[in-house]
PyMOL CGO cylinders between C-alpha atoms (Angstrom):
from pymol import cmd
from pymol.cgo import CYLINDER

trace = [
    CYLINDER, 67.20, 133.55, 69.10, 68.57, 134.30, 72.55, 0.3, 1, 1, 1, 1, 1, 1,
    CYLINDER, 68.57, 134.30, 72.55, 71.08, 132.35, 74.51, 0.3, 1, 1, 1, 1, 1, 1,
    CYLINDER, 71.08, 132.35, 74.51, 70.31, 131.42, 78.00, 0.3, 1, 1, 1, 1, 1, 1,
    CYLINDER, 70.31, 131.42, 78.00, 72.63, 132.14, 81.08, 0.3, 1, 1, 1, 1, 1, 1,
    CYLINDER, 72.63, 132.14, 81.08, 72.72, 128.25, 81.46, 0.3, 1, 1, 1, 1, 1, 1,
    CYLINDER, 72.72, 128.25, 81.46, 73.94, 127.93, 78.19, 0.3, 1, 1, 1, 1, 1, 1,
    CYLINDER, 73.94, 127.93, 78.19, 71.25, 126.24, 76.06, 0.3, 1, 1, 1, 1, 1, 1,
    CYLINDER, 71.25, 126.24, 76.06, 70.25, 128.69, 72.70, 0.3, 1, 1, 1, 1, 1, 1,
    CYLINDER, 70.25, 128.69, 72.70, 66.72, 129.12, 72.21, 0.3, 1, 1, 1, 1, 1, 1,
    CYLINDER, 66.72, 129.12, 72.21, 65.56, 129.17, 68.77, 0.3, 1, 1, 1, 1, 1, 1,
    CYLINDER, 65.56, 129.17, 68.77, 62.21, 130.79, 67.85, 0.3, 1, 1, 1, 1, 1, 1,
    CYLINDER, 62.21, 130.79, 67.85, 60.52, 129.08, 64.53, 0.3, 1, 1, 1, 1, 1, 1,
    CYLINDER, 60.52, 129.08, 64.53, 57.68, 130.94, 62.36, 0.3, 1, 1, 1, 1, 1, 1,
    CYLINDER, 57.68, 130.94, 62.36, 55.76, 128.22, 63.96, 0.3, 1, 1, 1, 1, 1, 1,
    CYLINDER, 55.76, 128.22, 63.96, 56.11, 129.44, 67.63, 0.3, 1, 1, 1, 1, 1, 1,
    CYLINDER, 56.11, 129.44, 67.63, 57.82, 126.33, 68.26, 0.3, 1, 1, 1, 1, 1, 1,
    CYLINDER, 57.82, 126.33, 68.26, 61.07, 126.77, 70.31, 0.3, 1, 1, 1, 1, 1, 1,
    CYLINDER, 61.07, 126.77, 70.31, 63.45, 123.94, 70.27, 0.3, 1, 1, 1, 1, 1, 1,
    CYLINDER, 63.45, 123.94, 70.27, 66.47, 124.26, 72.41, 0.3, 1, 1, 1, 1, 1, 1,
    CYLINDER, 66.47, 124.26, 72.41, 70.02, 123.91, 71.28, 0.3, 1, 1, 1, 1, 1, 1,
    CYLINDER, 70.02, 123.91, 71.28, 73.75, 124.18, 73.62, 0.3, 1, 1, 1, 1, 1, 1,
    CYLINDER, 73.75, 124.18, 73.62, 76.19, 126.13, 72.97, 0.3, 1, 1, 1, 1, 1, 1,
    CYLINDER, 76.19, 126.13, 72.97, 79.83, 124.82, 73.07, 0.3, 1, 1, 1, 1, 1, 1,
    CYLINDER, 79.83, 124.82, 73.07, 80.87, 125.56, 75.86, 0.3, 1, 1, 1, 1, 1, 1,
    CYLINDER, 80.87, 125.56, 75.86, 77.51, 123.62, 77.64, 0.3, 1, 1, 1, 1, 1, 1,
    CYLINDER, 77.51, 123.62, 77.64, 78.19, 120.44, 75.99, 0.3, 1, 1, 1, 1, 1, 1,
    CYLINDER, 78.19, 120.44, 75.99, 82.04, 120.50, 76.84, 0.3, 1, 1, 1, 1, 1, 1,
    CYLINDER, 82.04, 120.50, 76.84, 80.39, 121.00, 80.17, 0.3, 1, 1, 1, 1, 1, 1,
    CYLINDER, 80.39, 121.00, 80.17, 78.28, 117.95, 80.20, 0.3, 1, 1, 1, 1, 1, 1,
    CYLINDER, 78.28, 117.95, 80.20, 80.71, 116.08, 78.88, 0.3, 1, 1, 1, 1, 1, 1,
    CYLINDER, 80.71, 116.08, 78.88, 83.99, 117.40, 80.83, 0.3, 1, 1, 1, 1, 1, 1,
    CYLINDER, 83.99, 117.40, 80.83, 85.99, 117.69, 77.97, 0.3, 1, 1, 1, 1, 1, 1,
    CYLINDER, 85.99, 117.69, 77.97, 87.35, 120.88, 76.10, 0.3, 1, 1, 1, 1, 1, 1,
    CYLINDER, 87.35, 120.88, 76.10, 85.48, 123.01, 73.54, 0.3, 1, 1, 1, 1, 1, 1,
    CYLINDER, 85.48, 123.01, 73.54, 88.73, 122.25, 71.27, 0.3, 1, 1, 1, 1, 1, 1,
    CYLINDER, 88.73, 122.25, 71.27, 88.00, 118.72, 71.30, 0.3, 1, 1, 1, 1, 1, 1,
    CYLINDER, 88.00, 118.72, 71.30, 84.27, 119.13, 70.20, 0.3, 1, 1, 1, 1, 1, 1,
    CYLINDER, 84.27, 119.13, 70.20, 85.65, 121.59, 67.04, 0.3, 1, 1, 1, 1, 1, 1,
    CYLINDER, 85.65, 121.59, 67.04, 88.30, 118.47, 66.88, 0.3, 1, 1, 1, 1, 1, 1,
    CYLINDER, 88.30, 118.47, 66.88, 85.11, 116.35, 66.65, 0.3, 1, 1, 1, 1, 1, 1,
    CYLINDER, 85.11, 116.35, 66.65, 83.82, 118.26, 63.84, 0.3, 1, 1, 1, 1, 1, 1,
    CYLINDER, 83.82, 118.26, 63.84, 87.09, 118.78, 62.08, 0.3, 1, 1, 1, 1, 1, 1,
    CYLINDER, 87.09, 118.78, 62.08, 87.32, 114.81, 61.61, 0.3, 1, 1, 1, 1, 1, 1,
    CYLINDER, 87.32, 114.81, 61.61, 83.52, 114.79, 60.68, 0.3, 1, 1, 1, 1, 1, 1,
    CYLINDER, 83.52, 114.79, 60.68, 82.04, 112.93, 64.02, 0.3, 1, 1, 1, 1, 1, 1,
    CYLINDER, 82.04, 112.93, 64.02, 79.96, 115.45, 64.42, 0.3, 1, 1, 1, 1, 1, 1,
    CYLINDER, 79.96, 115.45, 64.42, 78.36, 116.73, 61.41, 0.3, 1, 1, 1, 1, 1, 1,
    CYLINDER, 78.36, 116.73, 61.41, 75.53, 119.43, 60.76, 0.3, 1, 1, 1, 1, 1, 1,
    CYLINDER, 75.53, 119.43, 60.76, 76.45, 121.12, 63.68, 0.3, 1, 1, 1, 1, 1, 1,
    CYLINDER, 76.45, 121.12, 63.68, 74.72, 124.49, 63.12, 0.3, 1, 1, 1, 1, 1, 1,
    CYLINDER, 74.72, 124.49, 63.12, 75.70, 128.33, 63.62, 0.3, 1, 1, 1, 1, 1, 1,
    CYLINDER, 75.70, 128.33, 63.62, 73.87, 131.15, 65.09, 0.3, 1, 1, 1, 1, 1, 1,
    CYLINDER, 73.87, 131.15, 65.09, 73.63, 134.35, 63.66, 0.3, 1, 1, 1, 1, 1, 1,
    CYLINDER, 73.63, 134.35, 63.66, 76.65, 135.15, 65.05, 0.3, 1, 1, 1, 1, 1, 1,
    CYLINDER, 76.65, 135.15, 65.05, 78.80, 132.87, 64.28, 0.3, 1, 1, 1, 1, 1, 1,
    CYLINDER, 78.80, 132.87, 64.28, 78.31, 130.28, 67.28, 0.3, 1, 1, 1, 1, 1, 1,
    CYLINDER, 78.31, 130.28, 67.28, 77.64, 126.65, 67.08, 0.3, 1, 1, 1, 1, 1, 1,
    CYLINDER, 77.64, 126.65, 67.08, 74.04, 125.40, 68.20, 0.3, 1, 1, 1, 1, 1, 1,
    CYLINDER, 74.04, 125.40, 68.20, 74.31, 121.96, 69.29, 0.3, 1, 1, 1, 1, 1, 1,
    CYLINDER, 74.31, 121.96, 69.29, 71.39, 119.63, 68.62, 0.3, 1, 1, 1, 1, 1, 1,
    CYLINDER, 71.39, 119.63, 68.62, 69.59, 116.59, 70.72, 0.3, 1, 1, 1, 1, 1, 1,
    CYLINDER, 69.59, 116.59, 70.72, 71.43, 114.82, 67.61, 0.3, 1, 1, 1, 1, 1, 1,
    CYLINDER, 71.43, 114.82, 67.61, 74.65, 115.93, 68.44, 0.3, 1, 1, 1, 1, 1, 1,
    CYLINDER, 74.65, 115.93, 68.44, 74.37, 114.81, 72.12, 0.3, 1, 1, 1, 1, 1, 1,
    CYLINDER, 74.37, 114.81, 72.12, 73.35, 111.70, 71.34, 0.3, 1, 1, 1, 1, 1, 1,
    CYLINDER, 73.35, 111.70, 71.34, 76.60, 111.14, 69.12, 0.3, 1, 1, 1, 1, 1, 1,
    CYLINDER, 76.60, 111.14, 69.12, 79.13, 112.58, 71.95, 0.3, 1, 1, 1, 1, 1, 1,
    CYLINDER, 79.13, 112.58, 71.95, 77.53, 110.21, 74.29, 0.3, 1, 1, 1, 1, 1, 1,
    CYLINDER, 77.53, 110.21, 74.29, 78.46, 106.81, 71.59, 0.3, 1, 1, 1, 1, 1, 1,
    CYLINDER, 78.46, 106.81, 71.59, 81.61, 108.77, 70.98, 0.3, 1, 1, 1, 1, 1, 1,
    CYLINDER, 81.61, 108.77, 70.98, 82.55, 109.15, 74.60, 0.3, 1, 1, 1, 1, 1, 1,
    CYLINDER, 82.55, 109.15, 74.60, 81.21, 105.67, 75.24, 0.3, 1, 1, 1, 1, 1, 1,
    CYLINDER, 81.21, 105.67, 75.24, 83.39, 103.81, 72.19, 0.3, 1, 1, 1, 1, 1, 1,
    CYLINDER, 83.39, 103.81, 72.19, 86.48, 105.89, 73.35, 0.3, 1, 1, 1, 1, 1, 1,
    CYLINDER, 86.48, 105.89, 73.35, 86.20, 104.84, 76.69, 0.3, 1, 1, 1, 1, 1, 1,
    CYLINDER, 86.20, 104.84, 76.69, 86.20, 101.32, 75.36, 0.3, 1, 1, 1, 1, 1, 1,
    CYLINDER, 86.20, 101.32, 75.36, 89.51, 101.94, 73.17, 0.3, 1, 1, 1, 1, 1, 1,
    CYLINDER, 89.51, 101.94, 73.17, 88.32, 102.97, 69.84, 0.3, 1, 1, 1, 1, 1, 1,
    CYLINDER, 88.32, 102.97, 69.84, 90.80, 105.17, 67.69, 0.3, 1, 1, 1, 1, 1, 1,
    CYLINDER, 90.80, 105.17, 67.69, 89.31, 108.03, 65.96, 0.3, 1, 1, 1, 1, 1, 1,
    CYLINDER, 89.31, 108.03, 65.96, 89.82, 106.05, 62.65, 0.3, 1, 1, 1, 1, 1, 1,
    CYLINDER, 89.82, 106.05, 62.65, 87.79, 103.11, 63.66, 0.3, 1, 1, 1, 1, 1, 1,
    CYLINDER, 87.79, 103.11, 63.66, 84.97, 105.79, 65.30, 0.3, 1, 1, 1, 1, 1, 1,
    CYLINDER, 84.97, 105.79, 65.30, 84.85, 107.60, 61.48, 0.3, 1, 1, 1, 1, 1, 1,
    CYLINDER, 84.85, 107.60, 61.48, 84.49, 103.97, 60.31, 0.3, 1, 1, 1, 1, 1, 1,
    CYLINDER, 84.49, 103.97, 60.31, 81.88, 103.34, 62.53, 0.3, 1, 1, 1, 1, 1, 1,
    CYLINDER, 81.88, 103.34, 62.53, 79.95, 106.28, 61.86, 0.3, 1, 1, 1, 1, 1, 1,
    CYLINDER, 79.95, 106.28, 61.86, 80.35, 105.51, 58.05, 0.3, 1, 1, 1, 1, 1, 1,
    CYLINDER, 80.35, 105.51, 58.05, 79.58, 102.39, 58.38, 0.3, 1, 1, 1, 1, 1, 1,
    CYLINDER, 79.58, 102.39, 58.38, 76.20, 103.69, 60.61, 0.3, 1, 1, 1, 1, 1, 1,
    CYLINDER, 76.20, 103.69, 60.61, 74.77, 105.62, 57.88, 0.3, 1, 1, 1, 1, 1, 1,
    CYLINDER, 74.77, 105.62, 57.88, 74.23, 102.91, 55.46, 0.3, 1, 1, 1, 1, 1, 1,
    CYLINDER, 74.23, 102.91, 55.46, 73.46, 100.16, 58.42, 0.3, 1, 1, 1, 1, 1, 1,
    CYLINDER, 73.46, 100.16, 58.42, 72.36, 97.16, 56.33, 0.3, 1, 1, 1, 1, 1, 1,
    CYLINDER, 72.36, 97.16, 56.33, 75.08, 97.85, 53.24, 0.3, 1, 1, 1, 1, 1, 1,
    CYLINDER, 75.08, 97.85, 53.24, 77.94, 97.66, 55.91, 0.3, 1, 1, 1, 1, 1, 1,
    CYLINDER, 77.94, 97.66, 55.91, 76.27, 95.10, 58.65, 0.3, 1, 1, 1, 1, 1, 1,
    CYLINDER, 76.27, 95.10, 58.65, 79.52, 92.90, 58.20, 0.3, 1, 1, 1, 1, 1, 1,
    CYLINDER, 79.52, 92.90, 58.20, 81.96, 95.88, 58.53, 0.3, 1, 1, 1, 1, 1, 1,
    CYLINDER, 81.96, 95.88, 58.53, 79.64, 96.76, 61.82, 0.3, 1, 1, 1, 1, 1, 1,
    CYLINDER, 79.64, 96.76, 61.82, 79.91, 93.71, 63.35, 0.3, 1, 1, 1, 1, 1, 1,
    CYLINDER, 79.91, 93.71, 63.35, 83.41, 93.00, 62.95, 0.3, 1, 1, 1, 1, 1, 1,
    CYLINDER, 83.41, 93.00, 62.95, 84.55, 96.67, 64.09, 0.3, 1, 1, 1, 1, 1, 1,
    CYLINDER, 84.55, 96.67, 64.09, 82.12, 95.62, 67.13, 0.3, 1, 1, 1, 1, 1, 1,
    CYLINDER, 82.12, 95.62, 67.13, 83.23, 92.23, 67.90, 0.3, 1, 1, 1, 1, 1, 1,
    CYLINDER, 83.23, 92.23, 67.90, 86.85, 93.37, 67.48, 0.3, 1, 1, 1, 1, 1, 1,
    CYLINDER, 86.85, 93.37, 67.48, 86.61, 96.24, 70.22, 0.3, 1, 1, 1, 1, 1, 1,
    CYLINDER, 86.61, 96.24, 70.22, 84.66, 93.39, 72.25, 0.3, 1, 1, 1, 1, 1, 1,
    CYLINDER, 84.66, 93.39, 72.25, 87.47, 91.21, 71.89, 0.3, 1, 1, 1, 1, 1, 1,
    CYLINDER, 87.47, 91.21, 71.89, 89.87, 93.42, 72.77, 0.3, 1, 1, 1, 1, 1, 1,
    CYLINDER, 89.87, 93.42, 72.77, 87.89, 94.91, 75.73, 0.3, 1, 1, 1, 1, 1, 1,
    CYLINDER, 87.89, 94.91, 75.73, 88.07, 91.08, 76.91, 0.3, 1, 1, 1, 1, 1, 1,
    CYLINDER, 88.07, 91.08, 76.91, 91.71, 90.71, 76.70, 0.3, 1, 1, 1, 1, 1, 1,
    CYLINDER, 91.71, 90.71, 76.70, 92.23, 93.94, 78.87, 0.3, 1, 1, 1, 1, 1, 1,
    CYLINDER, 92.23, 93.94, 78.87, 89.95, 92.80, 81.47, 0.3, 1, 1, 1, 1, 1, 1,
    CYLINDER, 89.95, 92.80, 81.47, 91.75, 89.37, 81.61, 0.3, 1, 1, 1, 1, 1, 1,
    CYLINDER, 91.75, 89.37, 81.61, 94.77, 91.81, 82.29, 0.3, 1, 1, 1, 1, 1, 1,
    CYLINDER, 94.77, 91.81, 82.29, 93.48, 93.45, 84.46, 0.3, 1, 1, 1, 1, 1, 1,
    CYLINDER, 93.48, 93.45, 84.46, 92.25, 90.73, 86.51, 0.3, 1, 1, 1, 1, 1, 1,
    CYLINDER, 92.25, 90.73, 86.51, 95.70, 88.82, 86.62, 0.3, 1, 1, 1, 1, 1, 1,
    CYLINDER, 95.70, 88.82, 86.62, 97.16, 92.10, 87.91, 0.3, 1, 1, 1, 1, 1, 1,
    CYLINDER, 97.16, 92.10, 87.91, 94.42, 93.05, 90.60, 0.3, 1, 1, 1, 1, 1, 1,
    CYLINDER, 94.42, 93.05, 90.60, 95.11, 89.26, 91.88, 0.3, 1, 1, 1, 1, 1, 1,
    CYLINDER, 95.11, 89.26, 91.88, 98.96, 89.63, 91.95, 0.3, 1, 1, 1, 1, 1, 1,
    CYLINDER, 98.96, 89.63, 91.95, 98.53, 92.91, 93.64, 0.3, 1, 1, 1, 1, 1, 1,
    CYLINDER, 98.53, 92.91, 93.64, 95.68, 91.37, 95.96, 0.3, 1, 1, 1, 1, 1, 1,
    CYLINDER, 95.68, 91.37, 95.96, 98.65, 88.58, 96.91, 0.3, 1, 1, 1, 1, 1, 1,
    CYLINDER, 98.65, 88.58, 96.91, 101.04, 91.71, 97.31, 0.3, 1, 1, 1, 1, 1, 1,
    CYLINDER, 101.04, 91.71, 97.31, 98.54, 93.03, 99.54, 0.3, 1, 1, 1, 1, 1, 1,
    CYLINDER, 98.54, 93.03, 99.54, 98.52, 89.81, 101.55, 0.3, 1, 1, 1, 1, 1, 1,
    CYLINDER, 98.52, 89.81, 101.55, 102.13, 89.33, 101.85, 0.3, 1, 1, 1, 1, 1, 1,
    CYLINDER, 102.13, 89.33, 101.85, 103.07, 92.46, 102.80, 0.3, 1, 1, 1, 1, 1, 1,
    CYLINDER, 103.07, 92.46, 102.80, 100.72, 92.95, 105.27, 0.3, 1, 1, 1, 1, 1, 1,
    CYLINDER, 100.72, 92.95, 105.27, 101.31, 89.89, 106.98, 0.3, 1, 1, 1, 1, 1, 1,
    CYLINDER, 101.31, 89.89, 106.98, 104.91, 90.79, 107.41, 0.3, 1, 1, 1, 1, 1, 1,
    CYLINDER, 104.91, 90.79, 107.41, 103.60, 94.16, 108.43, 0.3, 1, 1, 1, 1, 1, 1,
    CYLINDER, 103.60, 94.16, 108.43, 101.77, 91.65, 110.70, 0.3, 1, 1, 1, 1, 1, 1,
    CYLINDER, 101.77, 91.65, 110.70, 104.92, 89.39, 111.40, 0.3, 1, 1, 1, 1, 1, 1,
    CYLINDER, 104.92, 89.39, 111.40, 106.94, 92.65, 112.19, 0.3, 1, 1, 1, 1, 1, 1,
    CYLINDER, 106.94, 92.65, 112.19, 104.87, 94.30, 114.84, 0.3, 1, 1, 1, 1, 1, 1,
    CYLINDER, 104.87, 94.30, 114.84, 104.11, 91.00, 116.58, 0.3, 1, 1, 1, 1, 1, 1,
    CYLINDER, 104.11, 91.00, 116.58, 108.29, 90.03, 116.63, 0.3, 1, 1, 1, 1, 1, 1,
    CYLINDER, 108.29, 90.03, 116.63, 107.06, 86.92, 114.47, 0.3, 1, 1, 1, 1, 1, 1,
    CYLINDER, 107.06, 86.92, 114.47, 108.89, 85.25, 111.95, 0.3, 1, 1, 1, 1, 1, 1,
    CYLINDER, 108.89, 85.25, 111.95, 108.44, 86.63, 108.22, 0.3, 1, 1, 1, 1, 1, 1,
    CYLINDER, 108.44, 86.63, 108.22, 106.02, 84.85, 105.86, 0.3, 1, 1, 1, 1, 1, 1,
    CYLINDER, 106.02, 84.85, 105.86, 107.54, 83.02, 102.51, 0.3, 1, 1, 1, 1, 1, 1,
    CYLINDER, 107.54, 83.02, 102.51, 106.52, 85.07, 99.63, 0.3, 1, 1, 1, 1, 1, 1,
    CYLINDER, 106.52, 85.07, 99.63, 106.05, 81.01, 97.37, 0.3, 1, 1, 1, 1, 1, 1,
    CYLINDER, 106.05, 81.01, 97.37, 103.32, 80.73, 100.70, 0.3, 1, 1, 1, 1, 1, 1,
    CYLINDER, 103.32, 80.73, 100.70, 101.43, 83.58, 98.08, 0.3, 1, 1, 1, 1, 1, 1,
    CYLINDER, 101.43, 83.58, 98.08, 102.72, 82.73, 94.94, 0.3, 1, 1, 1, 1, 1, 1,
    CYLINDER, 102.72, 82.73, 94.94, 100.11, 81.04, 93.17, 0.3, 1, 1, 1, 1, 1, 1,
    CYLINDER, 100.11, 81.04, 93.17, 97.41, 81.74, 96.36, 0.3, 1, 1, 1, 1, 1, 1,
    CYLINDER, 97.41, 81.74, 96.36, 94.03, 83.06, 95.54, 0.3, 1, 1, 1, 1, 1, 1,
    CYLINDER, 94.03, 83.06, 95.54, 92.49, 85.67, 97.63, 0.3, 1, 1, 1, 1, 1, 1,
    CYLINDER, 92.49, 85.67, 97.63, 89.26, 87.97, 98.06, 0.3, 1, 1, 1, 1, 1, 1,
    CYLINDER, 89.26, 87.97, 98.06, 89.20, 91.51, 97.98, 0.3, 1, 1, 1, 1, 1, 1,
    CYLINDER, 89.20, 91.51, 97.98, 87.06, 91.13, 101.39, 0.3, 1, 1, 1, 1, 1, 1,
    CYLINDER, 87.06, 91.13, 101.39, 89.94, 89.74, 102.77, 0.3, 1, 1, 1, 1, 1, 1,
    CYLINDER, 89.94, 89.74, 102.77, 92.29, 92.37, 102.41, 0.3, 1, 1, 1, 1, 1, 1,
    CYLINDER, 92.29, 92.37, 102.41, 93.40, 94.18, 105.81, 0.3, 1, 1, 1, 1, 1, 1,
    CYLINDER, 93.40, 94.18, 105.81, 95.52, 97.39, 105.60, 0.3, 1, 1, 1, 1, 1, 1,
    CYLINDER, 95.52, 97.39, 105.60, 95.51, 98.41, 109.56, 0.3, 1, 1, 1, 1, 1, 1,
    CYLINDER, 95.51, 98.41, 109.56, 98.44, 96.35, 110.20, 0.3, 1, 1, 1, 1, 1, 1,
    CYLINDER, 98.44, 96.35, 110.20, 96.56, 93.55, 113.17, 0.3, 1, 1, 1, 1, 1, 1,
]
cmd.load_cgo(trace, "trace")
């Protein structure tokens, strides 16, 4: 076995096979996040099997990438680390927990939803903001009266429309 300088361990079977693992400080790499959170990952058994050289170092897998990358994906989306251990429980028998799959699913989806509604109604308000403001900004450097902010109240704009040079 010898380790790379880019990281990856290479692994030489009886067979003359060589299949190439990472060592933990290559996958916090790839995925910008700290080794500690990868021996984190372990600790609270999202990453399992995860393999030790002879001296002591963990070998990272194809397997083991492919599970940061769902892990990374469901935590953008919210997920606790309860609900990922769930998940992953829930993976490994697929068709005894289908239910529990679906409804830990549909409730991140759900969620997801009502944060992009939030989102939305804030990005308009500020949009408005945006409008108002700048055409006082407008108002100001032309000596023209000020706009009424109930003219933008309830007003609907584009982010095309948006101007912040002030004519």
């Amino acid at each position: 076995m010898t380790k790379n300088d880019d990281g990856n361990v290479k692994h030489i079977a009886d067979d003359g096979t060589s299949p190439v693992g990472y060592s933990i400080r290559r996958v916090a790499a790839m995925f910008h996040m700290p080794t500690s959170t990868l021996r984190y990952y372990e600790d609270v058994g999202l990453l399992t099997n995860v393999e030790r050289d002879p001296a002591g170092q963990r070998v990272y897998r194809e397997c083991h990438i492919n599970r940061l990358r769902t892990i990374c994906c469901f935590k953008h989306a919210g997920m606790s680390i309860g609900e990922l251990q769930r998940f992953f429980s829930y993976e490994s028998d697929e068709s005894g927990h289908i239910d529990e799959i679906m409804g830990l699913l549909n409730e991140r989806h759900e969620a997801l939803d009502e944060q992009r509604r939030a989102l939305e109604e804030a990005h308009a308000h500020l949009l408005r903001k945006l409008h108002y403001y700048g055409d006082i900004q407008k108002a100001v450097h032309k000596d023209r009266p000020l706009p009424d902010w109930a003219d933008y109240r309830n007003a609907v704009f584009k982010e095309s429309q948006v101007s912040s040079s002030g004519e």
